[in-house]
C-alpha positions as CSV (number, residue, x, y, z in Angstrom):
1,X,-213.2,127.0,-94.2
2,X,-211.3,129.4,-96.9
3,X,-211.7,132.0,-94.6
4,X,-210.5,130.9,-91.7
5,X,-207.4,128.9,-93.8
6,X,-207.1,133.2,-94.9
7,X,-207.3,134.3,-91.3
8,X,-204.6,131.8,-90.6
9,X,-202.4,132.8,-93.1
10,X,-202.8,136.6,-92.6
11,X,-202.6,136.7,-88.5
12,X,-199.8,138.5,-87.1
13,X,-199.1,135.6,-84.4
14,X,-199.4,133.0,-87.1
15,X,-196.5,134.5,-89.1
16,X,-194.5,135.5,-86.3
17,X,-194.6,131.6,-85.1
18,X,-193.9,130.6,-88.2
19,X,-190.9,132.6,-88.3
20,X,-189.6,131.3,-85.4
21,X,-190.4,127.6,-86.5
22,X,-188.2,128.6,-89.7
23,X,-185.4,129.6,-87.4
24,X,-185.6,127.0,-85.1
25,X,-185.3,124.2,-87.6
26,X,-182.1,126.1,-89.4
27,X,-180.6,126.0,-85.8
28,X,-181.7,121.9,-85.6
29,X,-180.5,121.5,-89.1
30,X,-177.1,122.5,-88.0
31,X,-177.1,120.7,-84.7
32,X,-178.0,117.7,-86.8
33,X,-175.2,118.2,-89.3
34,X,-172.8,118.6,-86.0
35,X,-174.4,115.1,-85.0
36,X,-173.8,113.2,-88.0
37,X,-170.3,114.0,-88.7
38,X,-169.4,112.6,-85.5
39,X,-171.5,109.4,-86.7
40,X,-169.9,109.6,-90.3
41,X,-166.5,109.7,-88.8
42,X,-167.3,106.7,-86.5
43,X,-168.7,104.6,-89.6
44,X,-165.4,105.7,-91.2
45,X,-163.1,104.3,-88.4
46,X,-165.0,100.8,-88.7
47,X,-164.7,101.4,-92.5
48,X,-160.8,101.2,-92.0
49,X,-161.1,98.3,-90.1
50,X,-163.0,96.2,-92.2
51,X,-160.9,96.8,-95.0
52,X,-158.0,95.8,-92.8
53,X,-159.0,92.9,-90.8
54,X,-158.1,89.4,-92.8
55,X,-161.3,87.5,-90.6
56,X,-164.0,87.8,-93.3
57,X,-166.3,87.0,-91.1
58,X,-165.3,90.1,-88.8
59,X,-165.0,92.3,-91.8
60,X,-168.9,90.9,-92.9
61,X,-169.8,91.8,-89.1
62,X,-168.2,95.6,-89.2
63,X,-169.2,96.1,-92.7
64,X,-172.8,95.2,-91.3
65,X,-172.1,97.6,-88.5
66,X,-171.2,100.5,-91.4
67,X,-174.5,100.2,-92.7
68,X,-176.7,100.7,-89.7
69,X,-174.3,103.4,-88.7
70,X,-175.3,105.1,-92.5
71,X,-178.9,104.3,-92.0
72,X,-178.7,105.7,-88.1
73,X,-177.0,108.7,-89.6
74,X,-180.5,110.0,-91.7
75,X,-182.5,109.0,-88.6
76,X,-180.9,111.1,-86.1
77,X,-180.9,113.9,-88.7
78,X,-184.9,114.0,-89.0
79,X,-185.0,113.1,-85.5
80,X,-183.3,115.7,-84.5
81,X,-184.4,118.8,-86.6
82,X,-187.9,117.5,-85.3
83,X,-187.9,117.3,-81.9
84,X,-185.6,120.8,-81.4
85,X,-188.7,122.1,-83.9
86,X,-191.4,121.5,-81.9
87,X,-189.6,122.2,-78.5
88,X,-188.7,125.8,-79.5
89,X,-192.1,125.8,-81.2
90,X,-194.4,124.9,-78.2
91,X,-191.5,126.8,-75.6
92,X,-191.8,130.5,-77.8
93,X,-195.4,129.9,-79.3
94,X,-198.2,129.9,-76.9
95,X,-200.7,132.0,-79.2
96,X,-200.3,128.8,-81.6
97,X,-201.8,126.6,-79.1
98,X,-204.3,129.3,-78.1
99,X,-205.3,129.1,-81.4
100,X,-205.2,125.6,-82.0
101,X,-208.9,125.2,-84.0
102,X,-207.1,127.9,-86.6
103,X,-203.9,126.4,-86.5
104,X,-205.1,122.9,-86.7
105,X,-207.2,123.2,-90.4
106,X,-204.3,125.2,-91.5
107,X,-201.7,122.9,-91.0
108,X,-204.1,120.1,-92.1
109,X,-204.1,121.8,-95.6
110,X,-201.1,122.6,-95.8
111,X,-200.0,118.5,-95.1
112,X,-202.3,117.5,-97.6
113,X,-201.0,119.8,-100.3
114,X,-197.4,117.9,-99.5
115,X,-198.0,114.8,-98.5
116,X,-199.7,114.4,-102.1
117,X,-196.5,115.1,-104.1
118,X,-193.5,114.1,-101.8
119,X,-195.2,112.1,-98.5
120,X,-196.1,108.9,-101.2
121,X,-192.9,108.7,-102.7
122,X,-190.8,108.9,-99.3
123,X,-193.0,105.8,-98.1
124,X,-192.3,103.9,-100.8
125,X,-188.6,104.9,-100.7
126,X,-188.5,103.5,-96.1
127,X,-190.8,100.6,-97.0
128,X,-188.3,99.6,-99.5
129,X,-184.8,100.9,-97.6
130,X,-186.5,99.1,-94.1
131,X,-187.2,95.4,-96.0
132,X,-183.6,95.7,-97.2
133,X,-182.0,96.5,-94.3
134,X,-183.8,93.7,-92.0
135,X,-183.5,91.2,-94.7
136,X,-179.4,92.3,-95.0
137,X,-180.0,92.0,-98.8
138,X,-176.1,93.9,-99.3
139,X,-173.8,95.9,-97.0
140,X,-171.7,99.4,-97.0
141,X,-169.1,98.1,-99.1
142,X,-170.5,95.3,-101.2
143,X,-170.5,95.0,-105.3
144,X,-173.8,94.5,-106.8
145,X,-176.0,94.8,-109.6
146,X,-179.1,96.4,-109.4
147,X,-182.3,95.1,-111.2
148,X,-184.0,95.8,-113.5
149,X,-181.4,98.6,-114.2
150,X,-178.8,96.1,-115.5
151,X,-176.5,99.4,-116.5
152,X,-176.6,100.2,-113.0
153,X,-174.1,98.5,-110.7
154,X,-170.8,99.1,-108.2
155,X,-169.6,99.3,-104.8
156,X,-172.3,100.5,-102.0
157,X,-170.8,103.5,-100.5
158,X,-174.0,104.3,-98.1
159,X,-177.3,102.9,-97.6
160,X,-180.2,105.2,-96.1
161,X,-184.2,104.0,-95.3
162,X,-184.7,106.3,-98.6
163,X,-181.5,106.2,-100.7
164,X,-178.5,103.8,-101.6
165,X,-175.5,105.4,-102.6
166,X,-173.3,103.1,-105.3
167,X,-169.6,103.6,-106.7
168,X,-169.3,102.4,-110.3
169,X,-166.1,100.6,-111.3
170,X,-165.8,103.5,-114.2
171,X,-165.7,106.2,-110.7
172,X,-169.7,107.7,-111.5
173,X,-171.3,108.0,-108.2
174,X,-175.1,106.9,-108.6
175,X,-177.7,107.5,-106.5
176,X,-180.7,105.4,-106.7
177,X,-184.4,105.5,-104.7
178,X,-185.1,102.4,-102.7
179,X,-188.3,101.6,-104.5
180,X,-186.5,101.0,-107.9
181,X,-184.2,98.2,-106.1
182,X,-186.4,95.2,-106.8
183,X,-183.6,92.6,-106.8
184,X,-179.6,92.9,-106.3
185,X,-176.7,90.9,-107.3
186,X,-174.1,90.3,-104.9
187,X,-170.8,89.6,-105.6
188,X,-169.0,88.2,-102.1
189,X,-165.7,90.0,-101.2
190,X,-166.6,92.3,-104.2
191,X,-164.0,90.0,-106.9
192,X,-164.9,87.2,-109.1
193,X,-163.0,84.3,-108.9
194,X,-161.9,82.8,-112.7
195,X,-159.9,79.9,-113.5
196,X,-158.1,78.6,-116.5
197,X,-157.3,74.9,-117.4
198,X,-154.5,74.8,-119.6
199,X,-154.0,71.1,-120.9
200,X,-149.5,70.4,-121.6
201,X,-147.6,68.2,-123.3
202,X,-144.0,68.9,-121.5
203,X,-144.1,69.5,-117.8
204,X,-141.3,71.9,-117.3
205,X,-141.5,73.9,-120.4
206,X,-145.2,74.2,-119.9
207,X,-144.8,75.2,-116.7
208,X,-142.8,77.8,-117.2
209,X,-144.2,79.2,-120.3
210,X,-147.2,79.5,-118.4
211,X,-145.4,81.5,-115.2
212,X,-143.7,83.4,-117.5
213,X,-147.1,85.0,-119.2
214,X,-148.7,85.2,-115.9
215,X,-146.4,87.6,-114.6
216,X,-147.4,90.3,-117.6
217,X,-151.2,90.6,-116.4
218,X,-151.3,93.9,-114.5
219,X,-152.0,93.7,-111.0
220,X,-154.3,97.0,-109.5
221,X,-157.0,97.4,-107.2
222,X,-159.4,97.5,-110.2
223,X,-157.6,95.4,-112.4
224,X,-156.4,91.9,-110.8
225,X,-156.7,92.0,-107.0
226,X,-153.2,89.9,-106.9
227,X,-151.2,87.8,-109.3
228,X,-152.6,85.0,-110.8
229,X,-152.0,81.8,-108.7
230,X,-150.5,79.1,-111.0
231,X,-151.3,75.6,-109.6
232,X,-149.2,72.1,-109.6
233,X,-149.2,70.2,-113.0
234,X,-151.0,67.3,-112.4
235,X,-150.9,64.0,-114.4
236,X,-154.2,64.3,-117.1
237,X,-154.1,61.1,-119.5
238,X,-151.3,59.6,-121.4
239,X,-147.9,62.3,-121.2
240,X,-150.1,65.2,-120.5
241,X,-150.7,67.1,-117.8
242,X,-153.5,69.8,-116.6
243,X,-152.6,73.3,-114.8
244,X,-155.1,75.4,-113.8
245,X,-154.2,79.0,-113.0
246,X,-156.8,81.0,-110.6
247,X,-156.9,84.7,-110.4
248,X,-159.6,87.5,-108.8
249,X,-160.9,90.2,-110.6
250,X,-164.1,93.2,-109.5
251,X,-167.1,92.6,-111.5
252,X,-166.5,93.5,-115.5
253,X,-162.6,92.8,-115.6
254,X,-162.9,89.1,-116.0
255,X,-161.5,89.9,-119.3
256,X,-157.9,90.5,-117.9
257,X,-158.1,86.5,-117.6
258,X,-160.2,85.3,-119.9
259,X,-159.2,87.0,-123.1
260,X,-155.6,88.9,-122.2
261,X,-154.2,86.1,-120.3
262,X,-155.5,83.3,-122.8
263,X,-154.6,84.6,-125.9
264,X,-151.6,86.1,-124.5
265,X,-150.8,82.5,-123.7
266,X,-151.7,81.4,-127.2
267,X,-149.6,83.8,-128.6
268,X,-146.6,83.3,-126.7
269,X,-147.1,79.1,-127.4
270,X,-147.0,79.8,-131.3
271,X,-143.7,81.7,-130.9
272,X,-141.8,78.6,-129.8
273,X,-139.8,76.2,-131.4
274,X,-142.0,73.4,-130.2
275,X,-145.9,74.1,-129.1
276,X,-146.7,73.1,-125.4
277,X,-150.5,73.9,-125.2
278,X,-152.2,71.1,-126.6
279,X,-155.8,72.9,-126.9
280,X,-157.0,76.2,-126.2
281,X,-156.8,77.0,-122.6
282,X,-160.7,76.4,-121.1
283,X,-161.3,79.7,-118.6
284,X,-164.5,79.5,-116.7
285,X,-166.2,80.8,-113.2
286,X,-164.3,78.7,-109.7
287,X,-165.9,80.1,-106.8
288,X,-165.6,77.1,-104.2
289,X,-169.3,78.0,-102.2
290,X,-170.7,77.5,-105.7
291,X,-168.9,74.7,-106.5
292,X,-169.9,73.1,-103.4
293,X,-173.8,74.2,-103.8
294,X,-174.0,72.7,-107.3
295,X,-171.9,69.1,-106.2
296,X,-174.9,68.9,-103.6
297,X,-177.4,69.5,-106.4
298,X,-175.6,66.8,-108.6
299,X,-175.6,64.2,-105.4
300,X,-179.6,64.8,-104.3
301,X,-180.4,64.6,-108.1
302,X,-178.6,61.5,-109.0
């Protein structure tokens, strides 16, 4: 078997085949780059739109739409660089075939040598990238949170059967195997909703103390999506009245509301003549599906 794997190797046809098989898949790699641009620039016109559109559920369909087109994008490229392969191989290489007994136990080493180190791991990878994908675990431009690598988390830039390619809030780019995403967190619309109940004694001071420090929190893309929404003062016992100020934030700036706009707030209360907050504002998590999730739980269990 060695010596005809050395016969193989050392034949005058065999490396002139091979030659042409290297050249042949440098001319498919290119076609296939050619190819995928076009896709990319496609996926990047229904990018635009999804940001743009104000129907979520449209955007959720186009974003959907974005990730096959990234996943379609690694398919054609293999695909591709494949099929032009063997077509110039079989149409320029007909000593190969002649010699197929040769070829055949050489070719079968040669797999197993690879397939051992890289064929195992790229399985894996699809198995994973495929069960996501069906499943629609998360989309091109979802936040998550990747588990069990807690430090690991942002806004999916491009999904792949092998790869998923994730934007960090800090700007990192991380790029992380299929097979080490056992579970994701997804945060809808990529913001956190947070809320804060302040409880006040006058109505119209209150109020407009509480306008007045609302309008200091910076708003930015990756700061507070828009300014915080400051609700009607409703009647809460005797002379007092609840408002309860709502704002959006990406995943790890919750602090904008909860600490700078609180004790902002608190600060600002001390520095009048007569205080208007009657206890320390209360911030906490309002995202209205959750709410209306954990009222069912409350009803069935009561």
């Amino acid at each position: 078997m060695f010596q005809e794997f050395e016969t193989f190797i050392n034949s005058p046809s065999v490396v002139r085949s091979v030659f042409i098989l290297i050249a042949s898949l440098i001319f498919a790699f290119f076609v296939s780059k050619v190819v995928a641009r076009i896709l990319i620039k496609l996926a990047q016109l229904i990018a635009v739109r999804a940001d743009n559109t104000k129907d979520e559920e449209k955007a959720l369909k186009l974003r959907r739409l974005e990730t096959y087109l990234s996943v379609l994008i690694a398919i054609v490229r293999v695909v591709v660089i494949v099929v032009i392969g063997l077509f110039i191989w079989n149409l320029v290489s007909p000593t190969a075939r002649a010699n197929s007994s040769v070829t055949t136990i050489g070719a079968s080493a040669l797999f197993i040598v690879l397939a051992g180190g890289t064929v195992g791991i790229l399985l894996r990878d699809i198995t994973a990238g495929s069960t996501m994908i069906i499943e629609e675990w998360f989309n091109v431009g979802d936040h998550i949170k990747v588990e069990p690598l807690w430090d690991v988390s942002g806004v999916v830039e491009r999904v792949t059967l092998r790869s998923t390619k994730i934007r960090s809030l800090s700007g990192e780019v991380i790029l992380l195997h299929n097979q080490h995403i056992t579970a994701v967190h997804v945060t809808p619309n990529g913001l956190r909703t947070m809320a804060v109940d302040v409880l006040i004694n006058n109505k119209e001071n209150g109020l407009e103390l509480i306008k007045k420090v609302a309008n200091t929190v910076p708003v930015e893309t990756t700061l507070l999506a828009k300014e915080l929404h400051v609700g009607d003062a409703e009647p809460w016992g005797n002379k007092l009245w609840r408002v309860r100020i709502t704002g959006q934030t990406p995943p790890g700036r919750q602090w904008l509301i909860e600490d700078f706009f609180v004790n902002l707030l608190i600060q600002e209360d001390a520095g009048l003549k007569k205080s208007v907050i009657v206890t320390k504002p209360i911030a906490h998590y309002s995202d209205p599906e959750t709410e209306k999730k954990f009222k069912r739980v409350v009803r069935l269990s009561s």
